[in-house]
N, C-alpha and C positions, 0 to 999 in steps of 0.2 A: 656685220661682216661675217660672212657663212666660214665654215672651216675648211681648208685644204685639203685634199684626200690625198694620202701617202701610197703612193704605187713601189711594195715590195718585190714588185715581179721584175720590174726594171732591171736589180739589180743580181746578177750570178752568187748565188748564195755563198761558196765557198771563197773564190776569188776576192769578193766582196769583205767579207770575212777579215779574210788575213790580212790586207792592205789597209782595211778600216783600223786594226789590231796595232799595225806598225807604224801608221802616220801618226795614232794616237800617243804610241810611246812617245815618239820624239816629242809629238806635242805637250806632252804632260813633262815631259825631261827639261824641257829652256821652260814651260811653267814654273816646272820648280825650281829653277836655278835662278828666274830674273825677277818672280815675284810676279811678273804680266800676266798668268794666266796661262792656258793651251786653246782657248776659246777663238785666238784672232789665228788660230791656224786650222783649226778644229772648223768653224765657220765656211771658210773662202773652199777646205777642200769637201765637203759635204754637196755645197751648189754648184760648183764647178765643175769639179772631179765625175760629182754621182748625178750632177740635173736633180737635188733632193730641194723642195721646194723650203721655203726661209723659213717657215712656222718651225718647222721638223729640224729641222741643221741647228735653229738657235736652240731648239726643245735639248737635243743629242749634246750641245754643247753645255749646257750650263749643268743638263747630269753629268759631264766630264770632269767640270769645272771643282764639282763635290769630292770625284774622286780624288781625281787632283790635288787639292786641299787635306783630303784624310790622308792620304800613303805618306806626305812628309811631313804635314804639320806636327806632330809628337817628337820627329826625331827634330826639329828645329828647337821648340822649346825645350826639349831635354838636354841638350847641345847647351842653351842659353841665349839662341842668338832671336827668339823672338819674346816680342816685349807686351804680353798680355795686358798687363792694363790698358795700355794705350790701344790695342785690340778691340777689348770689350769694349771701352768708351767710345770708341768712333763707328762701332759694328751695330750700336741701336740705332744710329743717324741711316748707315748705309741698308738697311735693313728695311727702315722703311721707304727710303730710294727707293731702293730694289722692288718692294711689291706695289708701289706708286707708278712707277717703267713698264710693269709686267703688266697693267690694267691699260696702261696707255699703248702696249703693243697690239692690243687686238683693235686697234681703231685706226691706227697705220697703214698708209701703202707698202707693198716691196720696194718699191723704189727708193721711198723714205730712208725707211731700216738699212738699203745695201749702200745708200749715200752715207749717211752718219757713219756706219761701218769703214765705209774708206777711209773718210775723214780722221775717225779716231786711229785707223792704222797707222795713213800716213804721221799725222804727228804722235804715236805711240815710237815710230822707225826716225821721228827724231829728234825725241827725247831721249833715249835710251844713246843715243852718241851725245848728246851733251855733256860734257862735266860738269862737277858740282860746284858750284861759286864758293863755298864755306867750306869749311871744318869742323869736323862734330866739337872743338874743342871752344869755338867760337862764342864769345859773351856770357852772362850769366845766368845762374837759373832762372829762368820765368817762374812767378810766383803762383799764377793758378796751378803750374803742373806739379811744381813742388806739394802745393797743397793736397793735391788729389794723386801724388804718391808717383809718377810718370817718372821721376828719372831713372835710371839703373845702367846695367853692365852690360858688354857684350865682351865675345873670348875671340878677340885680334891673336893675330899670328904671336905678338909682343905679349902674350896673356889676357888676363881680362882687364878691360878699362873701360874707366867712368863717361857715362854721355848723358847731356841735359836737353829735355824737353819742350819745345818752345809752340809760340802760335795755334794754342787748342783750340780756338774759336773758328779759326780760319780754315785751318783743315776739317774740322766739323761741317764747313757749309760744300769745303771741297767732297768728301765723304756722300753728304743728298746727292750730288751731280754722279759720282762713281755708282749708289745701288741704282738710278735712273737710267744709265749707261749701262749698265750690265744683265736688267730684263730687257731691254730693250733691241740688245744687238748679241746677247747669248756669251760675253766674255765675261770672265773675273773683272774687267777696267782695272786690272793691277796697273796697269799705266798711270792713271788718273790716282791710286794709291799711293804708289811709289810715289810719285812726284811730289803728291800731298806730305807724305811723313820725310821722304829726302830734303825737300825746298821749304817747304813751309815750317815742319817740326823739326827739321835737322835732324833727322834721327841716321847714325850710322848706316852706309846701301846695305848691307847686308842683313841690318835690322830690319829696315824697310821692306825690303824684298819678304823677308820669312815672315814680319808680320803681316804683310800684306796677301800672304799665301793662307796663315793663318784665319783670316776673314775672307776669302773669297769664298770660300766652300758654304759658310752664313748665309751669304750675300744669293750667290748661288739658288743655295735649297728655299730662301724665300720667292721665288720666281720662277724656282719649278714646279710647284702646287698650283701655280695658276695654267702653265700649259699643260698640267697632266690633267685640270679640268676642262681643258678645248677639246681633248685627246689628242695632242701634237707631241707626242712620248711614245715613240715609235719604239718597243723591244730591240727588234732587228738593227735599229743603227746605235740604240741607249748601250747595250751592253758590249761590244764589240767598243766604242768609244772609252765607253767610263772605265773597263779593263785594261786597256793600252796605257790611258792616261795615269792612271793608279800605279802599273807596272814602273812606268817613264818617272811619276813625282816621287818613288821610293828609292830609285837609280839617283835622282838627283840630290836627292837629302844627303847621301852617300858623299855626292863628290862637293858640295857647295865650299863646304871648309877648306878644303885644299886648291881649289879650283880659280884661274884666274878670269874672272869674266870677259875681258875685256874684246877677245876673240867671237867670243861666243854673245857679246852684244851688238857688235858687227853683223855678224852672220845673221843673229835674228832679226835687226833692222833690217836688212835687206830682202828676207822673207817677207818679210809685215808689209815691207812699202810696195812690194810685189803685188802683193795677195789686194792692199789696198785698192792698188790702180784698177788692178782684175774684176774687183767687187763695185767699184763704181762705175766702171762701164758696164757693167752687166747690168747695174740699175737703171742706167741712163736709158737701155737698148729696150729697157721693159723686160 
């Protein structure tokens, strides 16, 4: 499969710029607030917005996806609310997803890629209005995770409080499908995260979300090594992207604590399932 040549000329250098600059904010801003990533917005307005062909949009997204990750991952762990171990242990599964995805994306059609992409938006726009069947306070410790040290604290409005670890094997295999998902179609799959550590591991949303913030940037930078050797790392769209996004996930680390998602998981569903229908008809159309 030959490479795609990226036409900078297309786009009005300044204009370009600043709107790249400000979509990305927001983009990186409900990143860092839901845990999802800025990639499933980052994506749909790259092909849409700019006609920038899918190699290049996924390439721009997933350096987003790093920045993303670095501006509020520190101030989360520092906070308390993400749960490193359980991080690092599902981040070598997702890891090698991720550069497994990234090999299998040069052998792919567009069409492929912008299908699966819908797909995952739309059910990304609705999971995120789901509620959670459980409570973090629900059954007892699981004995692998106690062994290997996964339970701990998170700082609830009420202080800090205890929550136990459950289902490591299960979300392990969830974790392979999330780093395969995410070279492949240029997001974090914080969706596919979430859901893994919220449903499967019970882990507190708000731990989920920041751990899951915590490992997208991992997950990420293994999968941008391989289209930086296609050359699908285009300056002109990487830096303007991965800057807004940076700016947006260091805004969001800010508000996460105080902040009641529940609006603001609305609003991003309904962006996602947007952006979804947008990206598979455009696949459909060729």
């Amino acid at each position: 499969m030959g490479r795609i040549q990226y036409d900078a000329s297309a786009l009005d250098p300044i204009l370009s710029t600043l709107f790249l600059l400000c979509a990305s904010a927001a983009a990186g801003l409900l990143g860092s607030l839901t845990g999802l990533g800025g990639g499933v917005v980052i994506v749909p307005l790259l092909v849409l917005a700019f006609g920038i062909d899918v190699p290049y949009a996924v390439g721009a997204s997933l350096v987003a996806v790093v920045a993303n990750s670095s501006g509020s991952a520190a101030a989360y762990v520092r906070d308390g609310f993400t749960n490193v171990r359980v991080a690092i242990l599902l981040e070598t599964v997702t890891v090698a997803g991720a550069i497994l995805g990234a090999i299998i994306a040069g052998f792919v059609s567009k069409t492929f890629v912008t299908t699966v992409f819908g797909l995952v938006a739309m059910w990304s726009a609705y999971s995120a209005l789901r509620p959670s069947p459980h409570t973090v306070e629900d059954g007892k410790p699981d004995p692998l995770a106690t062994k290997l040290g996964l339970d701990s604290t998170w700082p609830s409005k009420d202080g800090m409080r205890a929550y136990h670890v459950r289902g490591v094997p299960g979300a392990m295999g969830v974790m392979l499908g999330a780093g395969v998902l995410s070279a492949i179609i240029g997001v974090g799959s914080g969706i596919v995260k979430v859901l893994a550590m919220d449903r499967i591991m019970r882990l507190p949303f708000k731990v989920s979300t920041t751990t899951s913030n915590f490992m997208m940037g991992v997950t990420a930078a293994a999968g941008c090594g391989v289209y930086l050797s296609r050359g699908q790392l285009e300056p002109s769209l990487c830096a303007p992207v991965a800057l807004g996004a940076l700016l947006g996930s260091m805004l969001g680390a800010r508000l996460l604590g105080r902040m009641d998602s529940r609006v603001l998981r609305l609003i991003f569903a309904i962006a996602v399932a947007a952006a979804g229908v947008q990206m598979m008809l455009k696949g459909f159309q060729g």
